[in-house]
C-alpha positions in Angstrom: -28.9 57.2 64.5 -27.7 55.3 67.7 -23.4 54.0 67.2 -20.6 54.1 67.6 -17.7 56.8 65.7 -19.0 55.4 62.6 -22.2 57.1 63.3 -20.8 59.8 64.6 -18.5 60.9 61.9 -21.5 60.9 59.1 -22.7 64.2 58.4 -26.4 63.6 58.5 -27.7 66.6 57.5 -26.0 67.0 54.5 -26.3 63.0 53.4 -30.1 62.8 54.3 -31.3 66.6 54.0 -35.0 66.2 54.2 -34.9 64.1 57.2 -34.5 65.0 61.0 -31.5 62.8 61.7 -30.4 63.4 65.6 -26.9 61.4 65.6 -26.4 59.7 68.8 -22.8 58.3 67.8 -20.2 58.6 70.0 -16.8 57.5 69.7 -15.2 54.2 71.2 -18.7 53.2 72.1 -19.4 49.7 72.9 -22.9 47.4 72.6 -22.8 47.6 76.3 -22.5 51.8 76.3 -24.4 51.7 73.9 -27.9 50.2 76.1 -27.6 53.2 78.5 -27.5 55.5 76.0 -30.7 53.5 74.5 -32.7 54.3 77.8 -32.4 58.0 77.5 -33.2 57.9 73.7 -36.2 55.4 74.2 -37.6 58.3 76.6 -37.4 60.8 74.0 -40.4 58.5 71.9 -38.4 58.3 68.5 -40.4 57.7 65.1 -37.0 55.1 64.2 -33.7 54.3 65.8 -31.4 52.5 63.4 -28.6 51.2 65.2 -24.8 50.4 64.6 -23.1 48.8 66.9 -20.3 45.9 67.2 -17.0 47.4 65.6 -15.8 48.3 69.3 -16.9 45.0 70.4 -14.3 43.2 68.2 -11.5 45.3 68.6 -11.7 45.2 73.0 -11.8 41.4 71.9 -15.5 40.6 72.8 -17.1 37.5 71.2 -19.8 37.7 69.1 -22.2 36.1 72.7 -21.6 39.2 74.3 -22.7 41.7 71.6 -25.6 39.3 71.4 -26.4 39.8 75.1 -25.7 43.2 74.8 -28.0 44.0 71.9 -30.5 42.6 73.2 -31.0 44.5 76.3 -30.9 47.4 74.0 -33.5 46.0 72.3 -35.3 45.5 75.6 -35.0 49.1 76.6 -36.5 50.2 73.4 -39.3 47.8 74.0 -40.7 48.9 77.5 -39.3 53.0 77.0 -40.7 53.3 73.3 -42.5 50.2 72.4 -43.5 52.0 68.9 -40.2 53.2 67.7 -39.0 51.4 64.6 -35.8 49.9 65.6 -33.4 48.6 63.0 -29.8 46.8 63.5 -27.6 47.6 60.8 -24.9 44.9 60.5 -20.9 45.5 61.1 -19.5 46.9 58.6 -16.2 44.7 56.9 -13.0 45.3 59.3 -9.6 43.9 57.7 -8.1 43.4 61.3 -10.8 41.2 61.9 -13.2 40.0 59.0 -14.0 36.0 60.6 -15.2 37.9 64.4 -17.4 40.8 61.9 -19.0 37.7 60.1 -20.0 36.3 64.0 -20.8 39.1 65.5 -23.3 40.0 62.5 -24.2 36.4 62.7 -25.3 36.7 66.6 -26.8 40.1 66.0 -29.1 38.5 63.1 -30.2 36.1 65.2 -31.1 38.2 68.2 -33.0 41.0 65.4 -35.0 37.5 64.1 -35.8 36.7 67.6 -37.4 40.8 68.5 -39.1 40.8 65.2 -36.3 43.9 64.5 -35.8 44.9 60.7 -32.0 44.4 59.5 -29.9 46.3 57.4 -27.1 44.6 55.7 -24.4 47.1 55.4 -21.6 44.7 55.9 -22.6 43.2 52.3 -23.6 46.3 50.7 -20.2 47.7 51.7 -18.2 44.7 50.4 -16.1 45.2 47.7 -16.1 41.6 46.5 -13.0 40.7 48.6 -14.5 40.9 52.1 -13.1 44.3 52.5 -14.5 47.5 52.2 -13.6 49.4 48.5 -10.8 51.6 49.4 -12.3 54.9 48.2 -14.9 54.5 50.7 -13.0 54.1 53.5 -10.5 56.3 55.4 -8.5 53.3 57.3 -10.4 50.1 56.5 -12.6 50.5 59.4 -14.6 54.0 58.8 -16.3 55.8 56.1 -15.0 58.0 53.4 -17.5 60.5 52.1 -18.1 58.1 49.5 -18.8 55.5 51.7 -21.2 57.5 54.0 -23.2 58.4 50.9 -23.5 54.2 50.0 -24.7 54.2 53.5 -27.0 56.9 53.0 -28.4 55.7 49.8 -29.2 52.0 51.7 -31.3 54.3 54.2 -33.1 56.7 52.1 -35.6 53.7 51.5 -35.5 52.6 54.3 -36.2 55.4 56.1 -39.0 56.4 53.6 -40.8 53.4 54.2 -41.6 54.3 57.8 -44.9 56.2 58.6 -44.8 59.5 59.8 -46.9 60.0 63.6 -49.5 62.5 62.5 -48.9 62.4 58.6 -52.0 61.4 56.7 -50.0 61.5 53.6 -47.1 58.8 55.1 -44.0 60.6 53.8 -40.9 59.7 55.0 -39.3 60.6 58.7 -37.0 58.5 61.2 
């Protein structure tokens, strides 16, 4: 898991037991942090890296271009560090403060997964509460996750994540 506080607040072990989740959130991080960080994780040769990012982006004010730029270099450095790690951009997730720049940004970031051939997960949909806003039990200030909400995400990833093949399993069960 590769984000930003968001990330970093989930307790993976406890939402996705059977897995072996190594969070690489870190608080206040930004796309652009975020493609350094990528490097040293791309060296590391991970089965999956499913990414959040963008949240930071709109609140320091940058437009959805940049996150695009920025993404994509971190898609870059996945490519040539770890060209077969399963790379998946999970959307922004609904922000109050800003729901027209979360609609962009996910816009640009769709866009710039369709042009890698990346996998995207939707979580700013599956987290909307029919309002554009995220449903007040699973969220702690409209902008992170409740342990509600982090077991919604978790349950959008459990497939996911199961749907990857294992390195070295003949069986395929699941791994990221």
């Amino acid at each position: 898991m590769l984000g930003d506080s968001i990330t970093e607040q989930a307790e993976w072990d406890s939402l996705l037991p059977d897995l072996p989740i190594v969070n690489h959130g870190y608080s206040g991080h930004t796309t652009e942090q975020l493609v350094s960080l990528a490097e040293s994780v791309g060296d590391t040769c991970p089965q999956a890296v499913l990414v959040l990012t963008g949240t930071n982006d709109i609140c320091d004010g940058r437009w959805p271009e940049w996150t695009a730029t920025q993404l994509r270099q971190l898609l870059e450095a996945f490519a040539k560090r770890s060209p077969d790690t399963i790379v998946v951009v999970q959307t922004v997730l609904l922000r109050d403060d800003h729901p027209t720049a979360a609609h962009a940004t996910n816009d640009a970031m769709r866009a710039v997964a369709a042009s890698r051939g990346v996998r995207v997960l939707d979580l700013h949909g599956a987290c909307d509460n029919g309002a554009g806003s995220l449903r007040s039990h699973e969220t702690t200030d409209g902008v992170h996750l409740s342990t509600s909400g982090y077991r919604r995400w978790a349950a959008l990833l459990a497939p996911l994540i199961a749907s990857f093949k294992v390195v070295g399993d003949d069986e395929g069960s699941s791994g990221s």
